[in-house]
C-alpha positions in Angstrom: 11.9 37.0 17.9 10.2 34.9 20.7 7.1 34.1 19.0 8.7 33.4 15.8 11.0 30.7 17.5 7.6 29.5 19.2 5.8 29.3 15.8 8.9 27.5 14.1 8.9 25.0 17.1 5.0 24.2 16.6 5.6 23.6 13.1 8.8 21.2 13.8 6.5 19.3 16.5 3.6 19.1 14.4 5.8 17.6 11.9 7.1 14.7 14.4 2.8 14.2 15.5 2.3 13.6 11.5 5.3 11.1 11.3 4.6 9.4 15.1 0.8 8.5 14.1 1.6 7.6 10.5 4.1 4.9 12.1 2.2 4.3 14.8 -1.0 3.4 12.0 1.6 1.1 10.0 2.5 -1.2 12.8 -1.1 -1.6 13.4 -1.2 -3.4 10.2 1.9 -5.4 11.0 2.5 -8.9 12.5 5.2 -7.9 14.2 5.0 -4.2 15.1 8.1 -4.1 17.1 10.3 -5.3 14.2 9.5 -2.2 12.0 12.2 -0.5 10.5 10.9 3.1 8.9 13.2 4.6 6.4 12.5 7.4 3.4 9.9 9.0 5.1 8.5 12.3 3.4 5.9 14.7 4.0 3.6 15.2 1.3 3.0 19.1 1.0 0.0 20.7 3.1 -1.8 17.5 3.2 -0.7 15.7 6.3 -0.3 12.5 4.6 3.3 10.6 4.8 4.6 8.4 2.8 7.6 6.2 3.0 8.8 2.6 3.5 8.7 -0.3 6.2 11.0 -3.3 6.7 9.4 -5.8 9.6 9.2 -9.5 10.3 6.8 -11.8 8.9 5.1 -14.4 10.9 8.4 -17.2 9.6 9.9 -13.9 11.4 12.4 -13.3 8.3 12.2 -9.5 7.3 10.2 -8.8 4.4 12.3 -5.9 2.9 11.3 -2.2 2.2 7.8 -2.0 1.5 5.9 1.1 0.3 3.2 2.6 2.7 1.0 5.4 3.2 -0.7 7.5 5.2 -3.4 9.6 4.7 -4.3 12.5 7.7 -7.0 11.3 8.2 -5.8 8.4 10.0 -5.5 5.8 6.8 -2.4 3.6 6.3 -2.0 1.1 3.6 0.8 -1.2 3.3 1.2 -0.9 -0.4 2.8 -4.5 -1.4 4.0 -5.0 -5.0 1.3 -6.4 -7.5 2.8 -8.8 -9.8 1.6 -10.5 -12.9 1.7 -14.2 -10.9 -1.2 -12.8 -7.9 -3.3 -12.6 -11.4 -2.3 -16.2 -12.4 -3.0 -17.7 -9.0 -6.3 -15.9 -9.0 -7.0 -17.3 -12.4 -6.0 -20.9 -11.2 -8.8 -21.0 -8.4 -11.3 -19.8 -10.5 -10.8 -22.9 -13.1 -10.1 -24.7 -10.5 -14.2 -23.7 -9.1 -12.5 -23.3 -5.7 -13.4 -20.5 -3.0 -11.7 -17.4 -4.3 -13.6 -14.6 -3.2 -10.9 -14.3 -0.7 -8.2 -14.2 -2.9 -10.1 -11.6 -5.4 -10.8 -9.3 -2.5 -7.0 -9.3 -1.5 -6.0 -8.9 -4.9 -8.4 -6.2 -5.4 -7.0 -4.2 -2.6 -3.3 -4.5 -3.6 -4.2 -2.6 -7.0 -6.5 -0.3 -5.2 -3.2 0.8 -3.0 -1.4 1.0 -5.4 -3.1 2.8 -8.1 -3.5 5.2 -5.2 -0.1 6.2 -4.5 0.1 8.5 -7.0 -3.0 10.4 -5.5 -1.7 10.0 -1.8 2.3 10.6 -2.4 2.2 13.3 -5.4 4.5 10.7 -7.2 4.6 7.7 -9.3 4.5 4.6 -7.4 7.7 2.6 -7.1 7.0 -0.4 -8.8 5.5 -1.5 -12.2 1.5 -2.4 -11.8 -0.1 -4.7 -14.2 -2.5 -3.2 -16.7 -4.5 -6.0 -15.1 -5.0 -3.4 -11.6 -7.3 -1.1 -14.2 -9.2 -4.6 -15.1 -9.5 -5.9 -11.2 -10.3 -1.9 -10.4 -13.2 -1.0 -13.0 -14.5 -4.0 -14.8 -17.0 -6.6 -14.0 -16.0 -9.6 -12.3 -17.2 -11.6 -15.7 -15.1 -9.3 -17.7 -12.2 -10.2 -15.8 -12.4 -13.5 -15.9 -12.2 -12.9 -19.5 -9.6 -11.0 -20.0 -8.0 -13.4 -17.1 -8.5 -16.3 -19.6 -7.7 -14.3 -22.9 -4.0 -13.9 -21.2 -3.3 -17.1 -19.3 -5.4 -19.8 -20.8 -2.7 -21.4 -23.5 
């Protein structure tokens, strides 16, 4: 009886480890890490990842709202913000516009990357609608984007 309660509290503690570095791996990524506000956070099976949602500060220091994120066991968080239609617009505008937008490409780029990849981190769909344009950003070439950037907002 003894060692079974000392196996069930391993497996309770090892459970808090997973969930303290997870957060502890968010606020990393935050601007204010002491404003974070965790809620729905879940396990994800054998894997050691976590998955859940933040609420912290920005820099105006206005709460953002819940936000997706994950983390991965082996040490990986991503803040997974919304993509919306309008990041693809902007992107589009700086490109006409021949302006430095390597920056903004890159960003973009990662949004759909994280969250095309909640599916494979939190065994469920992700929470929000993502552009066909993530598959475009995510496995074309930069000229066939720009194409199907201009095919779509060029009118």
């Amino acid at each position: 009886m003894r060692s079974f309660l000392i196996v069930i509290g391993f497996l309770a503690l090892s459970g808090c480890i997973d969930e303290m570095s997870a957060k502890s791996a968010v606020k990393k990524l935050l601007n204010d890490p002491g404003s974070a506000m965790f809620s729905e956070l879940r396990k994800v099976g054998d894997t050691g990842n976590i998955c859940g949602y933040v609420n912290a500060k920005n820099r105006m220091g206005g709460y953002v709202g819940d936000t997706p994120f994950y983390y991965e066991s082996g040490g990986y968080a991503a803040i997974v913000s919304p993509v919306k239609d309008r990041d693809f617009q902007s992107l589009y505008r700086s490109i006409k516009a021949q302006s430095d937008f390597g920056d903004e490409l890159i960003e973009l780029r990662f949004k759909c990357d994280h969250a095309l990849g909640w599916n494979r981190v939190c065994g469920s769909p992700y929470p929000f609608s993502i552009p066909d344009l993530c598959e475009v950003i995510t496995n074309q070439s930069a000229t066939d984007l720009y194409y199907v950037l201009r095919s779509r907002f060029d009118k």
